[in-house]
N, C-alpha and C positions, 0 to 999 in steps of 0.2 A: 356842408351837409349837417346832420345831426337833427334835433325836433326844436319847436319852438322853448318848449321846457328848457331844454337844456341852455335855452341864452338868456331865461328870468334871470335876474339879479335879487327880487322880492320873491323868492321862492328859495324856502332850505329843506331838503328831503333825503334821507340815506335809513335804508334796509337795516342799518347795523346797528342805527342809537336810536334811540328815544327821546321826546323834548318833552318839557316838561317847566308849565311857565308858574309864577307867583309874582300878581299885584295885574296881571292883563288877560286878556282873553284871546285867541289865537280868529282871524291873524293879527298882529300889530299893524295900526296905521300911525301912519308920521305927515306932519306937515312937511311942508315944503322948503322948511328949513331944516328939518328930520328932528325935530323934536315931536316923543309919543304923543297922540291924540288919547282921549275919552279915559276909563280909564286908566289906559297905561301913563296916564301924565305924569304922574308920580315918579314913573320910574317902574323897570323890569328885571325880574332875577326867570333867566333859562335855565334849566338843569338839562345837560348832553350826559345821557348817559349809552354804554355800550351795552348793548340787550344783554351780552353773556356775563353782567355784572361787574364785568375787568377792571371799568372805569369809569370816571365819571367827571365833568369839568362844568362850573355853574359860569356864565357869561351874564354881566351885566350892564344894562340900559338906563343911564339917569335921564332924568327929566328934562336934559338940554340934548336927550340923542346920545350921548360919549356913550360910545360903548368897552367896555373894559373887561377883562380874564377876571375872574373869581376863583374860588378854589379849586383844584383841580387834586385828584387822588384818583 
């Protein structure tokens, strides 16, 4: 059971953070090798933060796809 939403894999959504991109425009597309399209090609910095300000953690997207932790406080 459950909705179709909830079995995306290309969909990220939560009530509680906030995203917040630099270098792309929302939403990210990727080739087929998942490296960013247009201009995320370069490369993407997300900022997750928690609405009530708690916290905050930046994920980031290079130009071959790797996705990797950035700072997190």
């Amino acid at each position: 059971s459950g909705n179709a939403k909830d079995a995306r894999s290309d969909l990220v959504e939560d009530s509680a953070a906030t995203f917040s991109l630099t270098g792309a425009t929302s939403p990210i597309s990727f080739d087929l090798l998942g490296n960013p399209l247009s201009v995320a090609s370069g490369g993407v910095s997300i900022l997750i933060r928690d609405v009530n300000g708690q916290s905050q953690c930046r994920v980031l997207i290079n130009s071959q796809g790797y996705v990797s932790e950035g700072s997190c406080s």
